[in-house]
N, C-alpha and C positions, 0 to 999 in steps of 0.2 A: 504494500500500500504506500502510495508516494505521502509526501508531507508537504501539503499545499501551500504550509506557514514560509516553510525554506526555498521553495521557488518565487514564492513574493519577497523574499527578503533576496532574494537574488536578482530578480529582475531589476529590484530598486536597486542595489548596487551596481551593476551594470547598465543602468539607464543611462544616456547620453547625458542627462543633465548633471549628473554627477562625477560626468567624464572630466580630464583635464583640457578637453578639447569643446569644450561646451561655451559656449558662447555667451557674456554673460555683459549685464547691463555698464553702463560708464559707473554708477554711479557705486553699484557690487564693485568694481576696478579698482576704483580712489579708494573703497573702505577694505578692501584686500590690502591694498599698497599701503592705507593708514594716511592717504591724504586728501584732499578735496577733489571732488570732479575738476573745479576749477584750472587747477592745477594739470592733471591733465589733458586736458584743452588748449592751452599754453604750451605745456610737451608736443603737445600733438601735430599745435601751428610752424612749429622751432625743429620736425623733424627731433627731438628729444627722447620721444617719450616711448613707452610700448608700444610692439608692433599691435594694428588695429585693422577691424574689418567695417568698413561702412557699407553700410545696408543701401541707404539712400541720402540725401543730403542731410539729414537731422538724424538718424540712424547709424549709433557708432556702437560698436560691441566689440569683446577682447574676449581672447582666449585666455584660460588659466593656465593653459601651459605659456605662452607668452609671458606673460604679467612673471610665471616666477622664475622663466628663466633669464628676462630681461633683469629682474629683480638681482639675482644668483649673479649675473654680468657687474653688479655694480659693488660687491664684498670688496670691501676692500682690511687692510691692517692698521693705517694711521695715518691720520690729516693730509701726512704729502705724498702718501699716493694717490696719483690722478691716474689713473690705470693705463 
């Protein structure tokens, strides 16, 4: 007899939404990154910021895998490394 509980708890795991590749709003991006949408908008204009996918011209969304490996790019060890 299968266990109906453990294929929903799977399905939900491996949903796209919960993928690192899931596509998620500007505003989910700033509070992953810990800083204002603002902010990256500013990135975004300046070539700065995460890589981004625009939907349409007010339609901007980022991947989490983006966000942390742009993130992970930016470790650094002390002040005067500019990497």
């Amino acid at each position: 007899m299968r266990d109906v509980g453990s294929d929903e708890a799977a399905k939900s795991l491996n949903s796209p939404f919960n993928s690192a590749f899931a596509l998620i709003t500007e505003r989910q991006a700033a509070s992953l990154l810990s800083v204002s949408p603002r902010a990256l908008q500013k990135w975004r204009a300046n070539g700065r910021g995460p890589p981004f996918v625009r939907i349409s011209n007010r339609c901007i969304r980022y991947r989490k895998s983006d966000l942390f490996d742009w993130a992970a790019d930016r470790l650094r060890k002390s002040t005067s490394d500019y990497g």
